[in-house]
C-alpha positions in Angstrom: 63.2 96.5 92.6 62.1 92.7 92.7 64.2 90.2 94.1 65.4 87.7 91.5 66.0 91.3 89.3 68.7 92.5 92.6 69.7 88.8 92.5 70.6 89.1 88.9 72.6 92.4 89.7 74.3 91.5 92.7 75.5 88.4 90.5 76.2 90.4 87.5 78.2 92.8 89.6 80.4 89.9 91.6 81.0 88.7 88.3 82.7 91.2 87.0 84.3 92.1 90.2 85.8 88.9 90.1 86.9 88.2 86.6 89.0 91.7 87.9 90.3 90.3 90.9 91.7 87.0 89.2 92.1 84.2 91.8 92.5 86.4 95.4 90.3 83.8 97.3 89.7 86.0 99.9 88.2 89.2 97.4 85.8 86.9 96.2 84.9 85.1 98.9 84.1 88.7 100.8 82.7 89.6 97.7 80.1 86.5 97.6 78.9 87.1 100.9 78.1 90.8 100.3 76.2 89.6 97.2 74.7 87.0 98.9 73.6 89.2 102.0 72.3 91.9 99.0 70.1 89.6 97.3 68.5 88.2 100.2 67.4 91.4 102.8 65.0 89.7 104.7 67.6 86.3 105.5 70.1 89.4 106.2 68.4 91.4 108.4 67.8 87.3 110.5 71.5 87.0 110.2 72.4 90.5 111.6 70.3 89.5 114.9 72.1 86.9 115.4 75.3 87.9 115.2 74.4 91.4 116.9 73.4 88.7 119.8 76.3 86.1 120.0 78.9 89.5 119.4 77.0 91.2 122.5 77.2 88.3 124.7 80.7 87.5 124.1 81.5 91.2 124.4 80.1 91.6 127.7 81.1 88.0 128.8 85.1 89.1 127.9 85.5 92.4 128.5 86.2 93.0 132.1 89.1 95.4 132.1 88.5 99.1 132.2 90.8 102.0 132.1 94.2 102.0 130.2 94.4 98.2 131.3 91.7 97.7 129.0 92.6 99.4 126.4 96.4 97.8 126.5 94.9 94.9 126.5 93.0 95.5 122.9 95.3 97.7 121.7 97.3 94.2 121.9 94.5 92.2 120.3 94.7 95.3 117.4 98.5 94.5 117.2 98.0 91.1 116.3 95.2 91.0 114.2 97.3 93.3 112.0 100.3 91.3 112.0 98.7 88.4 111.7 97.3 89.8 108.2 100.1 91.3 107.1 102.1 87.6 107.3 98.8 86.3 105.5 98.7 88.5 102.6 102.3 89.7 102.3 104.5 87.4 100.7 107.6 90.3 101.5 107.0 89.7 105.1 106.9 85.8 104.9 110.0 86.3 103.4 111.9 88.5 106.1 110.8 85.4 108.9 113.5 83.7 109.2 117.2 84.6 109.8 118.5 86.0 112.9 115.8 87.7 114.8 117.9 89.9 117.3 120.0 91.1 115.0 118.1 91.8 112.2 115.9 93.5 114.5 118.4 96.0 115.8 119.3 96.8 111.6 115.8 97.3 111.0 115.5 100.3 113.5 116.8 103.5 111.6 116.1 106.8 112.5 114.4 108.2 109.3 116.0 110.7 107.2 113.5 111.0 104.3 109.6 111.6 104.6 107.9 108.8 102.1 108.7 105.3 103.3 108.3 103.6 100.0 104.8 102.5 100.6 101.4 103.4 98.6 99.6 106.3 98.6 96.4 104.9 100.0 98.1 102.7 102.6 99.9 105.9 104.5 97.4 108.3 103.9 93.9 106.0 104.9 95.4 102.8 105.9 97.4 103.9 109.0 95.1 106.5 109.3 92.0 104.2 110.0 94.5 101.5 112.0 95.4 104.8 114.4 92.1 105.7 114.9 90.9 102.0 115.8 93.5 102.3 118.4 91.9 105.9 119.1 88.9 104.5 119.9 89.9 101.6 121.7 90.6 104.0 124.0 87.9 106.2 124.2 86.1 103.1 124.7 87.7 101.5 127.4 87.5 105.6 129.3 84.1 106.0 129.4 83.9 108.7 126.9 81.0 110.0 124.8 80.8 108.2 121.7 79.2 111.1 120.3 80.3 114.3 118.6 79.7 117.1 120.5 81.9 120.4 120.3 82.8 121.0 123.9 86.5 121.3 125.4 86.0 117.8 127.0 85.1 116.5 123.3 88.2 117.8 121.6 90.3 117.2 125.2 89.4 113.4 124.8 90.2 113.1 121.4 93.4 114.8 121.9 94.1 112.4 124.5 92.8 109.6 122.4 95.4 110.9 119.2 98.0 110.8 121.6 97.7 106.9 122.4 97.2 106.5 118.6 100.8 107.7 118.3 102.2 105.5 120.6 100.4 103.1 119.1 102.3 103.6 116.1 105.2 104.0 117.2 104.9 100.2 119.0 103.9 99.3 115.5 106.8 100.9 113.7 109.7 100.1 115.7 108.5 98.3 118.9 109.7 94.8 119.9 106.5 93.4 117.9 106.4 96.0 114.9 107.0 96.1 111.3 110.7 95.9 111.9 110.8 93.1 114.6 108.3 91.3 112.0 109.2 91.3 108.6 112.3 93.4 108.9 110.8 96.7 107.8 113.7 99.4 108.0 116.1 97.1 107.1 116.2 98.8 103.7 116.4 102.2 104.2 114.0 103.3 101.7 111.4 101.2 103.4 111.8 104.0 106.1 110.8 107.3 106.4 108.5 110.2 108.6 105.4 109.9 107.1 103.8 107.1 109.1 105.1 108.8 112.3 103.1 112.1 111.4 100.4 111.0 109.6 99.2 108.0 111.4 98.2 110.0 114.8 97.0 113.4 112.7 94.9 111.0 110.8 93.7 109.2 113.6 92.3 112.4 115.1 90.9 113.4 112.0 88.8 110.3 111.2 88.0 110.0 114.6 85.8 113.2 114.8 85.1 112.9 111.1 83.5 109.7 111.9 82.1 111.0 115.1 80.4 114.1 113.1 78.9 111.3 110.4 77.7 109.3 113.1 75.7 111.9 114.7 74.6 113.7 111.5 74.7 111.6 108.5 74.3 107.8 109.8 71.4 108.5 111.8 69.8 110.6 109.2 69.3 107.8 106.9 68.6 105.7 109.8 65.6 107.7 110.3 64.4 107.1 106.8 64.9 103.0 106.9 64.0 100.3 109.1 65.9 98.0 107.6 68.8 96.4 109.7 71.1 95.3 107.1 71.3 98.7 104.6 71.5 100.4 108.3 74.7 98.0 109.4 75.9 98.6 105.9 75.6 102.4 106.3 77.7 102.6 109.7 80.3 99.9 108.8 80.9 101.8 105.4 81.1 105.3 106.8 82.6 104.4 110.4 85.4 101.8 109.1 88.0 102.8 112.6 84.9 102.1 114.9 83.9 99.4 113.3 87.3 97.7 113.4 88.2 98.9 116.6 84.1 97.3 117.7 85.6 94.1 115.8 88.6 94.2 118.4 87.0 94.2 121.3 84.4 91.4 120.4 81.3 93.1 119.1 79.5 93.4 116.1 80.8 95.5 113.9 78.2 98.0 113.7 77.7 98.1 117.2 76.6 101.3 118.9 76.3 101.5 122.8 73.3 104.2 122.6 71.6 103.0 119.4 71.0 99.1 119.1 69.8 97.9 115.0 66.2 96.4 116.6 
């Protein structure tokens, strides 16, 4: 395909993105820069080095702590950049800041009785999902593990392992002094409460994990092998690895970042 035809595409198609998104600012802002990056492969491909670069120095300029220190430390950083987007994009949890926080707190914090807790499909059953296994693979990544699939007892034993500080993960995130009920009162009304994030999030996080892990191995570097370019090939892994590449995000690399298998 020629370029000003993709161009014409890519502009068609964040058109009509947009007259569907009305006025989200941040939809079509992310939505611009996709079509920009689309219609210009070669610029993309310049502006993936760099940013592969500055994300790789600052990554090993910053992270210094191993072990579970580590991975406390940007399992923190994963806490906040969550928290810090659900105050940006919901106006719910604006609304819950103020008032007595002690208190309000300590009626948030209900042991649930029900399983559905009120929110979307999508968001318990893939959003919490993904957010546990970033936390998952915080922790692989800050143990040393194999990033790679590889069915062994020591592969499933890590992941295990990994699941289980996923679920505590989510438990901090649920009802720990800086979770949804601390921050923005969730619980406080008792159908906002329920089992289903408690269960799900670390069952998903070990399922995505080694899903991921099996499309990394098998289906990312498959079409890897058939292109040389950089950005379809970032595109591929962000798309089909979305935990690693927001846990990668976390902890100050690019987000398509591989330890074994650099994009040059």
């Amino acid at each position: 395909m020629r370029g000003d035809t993709l161009e014409r595409v890519t502009h068609w198609i964040f058109g009509r993105v947009r007259h569907r998104a009305g006025r989200r600012p941040c939809v079509i802002a992310g939505l611009a820069l996709l079509c920009a990056l689309a219609a210009r492969p070669a610029w993309s491909q310049d502006a993936i080095d760099d940013l592969d670069d500055l994300t790789t120095a600052a990554g090993a300029s910053g992270q210094s702590a191993t072990g579970w220190r580590g991975a406390l430390t940007d399992s923190f950083r994963l806490l906040m950049m969550e928290h810090a987007g659900r105050i940006a994009f919901q106006e719910k949890t604006r609304r819950e800041l103020g008032g007595p926080f002690f208190r309000d707190y300590a009626r948030s914090v209900k042991w649930p009785r029900k399983w559905e807790d009120g929110d979307a499909w999508g968001v318990n059953y893939v959003g919490h999902p993904i957010h546990g296994a970033a936390a998952s693979r915080i922790w692989l990544d800050h143990t040393d593990h194999d990033p790679r699939f590889d069915n062994t007892a020591a592969y499933w034993a890590s992941r295990g392992i990994a699941a289980a500080w996923a679920a505590g993960y989510s438990m901090q995130f649920e009802f720990g002094p800086l979770s949804e009920a601390s921050i923005g009162n969730v619980g406080l009304d008792p159908a906002t409460t329920g089992w289903v994030d408690h269960v799900i999030t670390p069952a998903g996080a070990f399922a995505f994990t080694v899903g991921e892990d099996v499309l990394d191995r098998y289906f990312i570097t498959l079409v890897e092998r058939h292109t040389r370019n950089r950005f379809y090939r970032a595109v591929i892994r962000v798309i089909f690895n979305p935990s690693r590449s927001l846990a990668n995000v976390t902890e100050g690399r690019s987000p398509w970042f591989r330890p074994d298998r650099p994009l040059r």
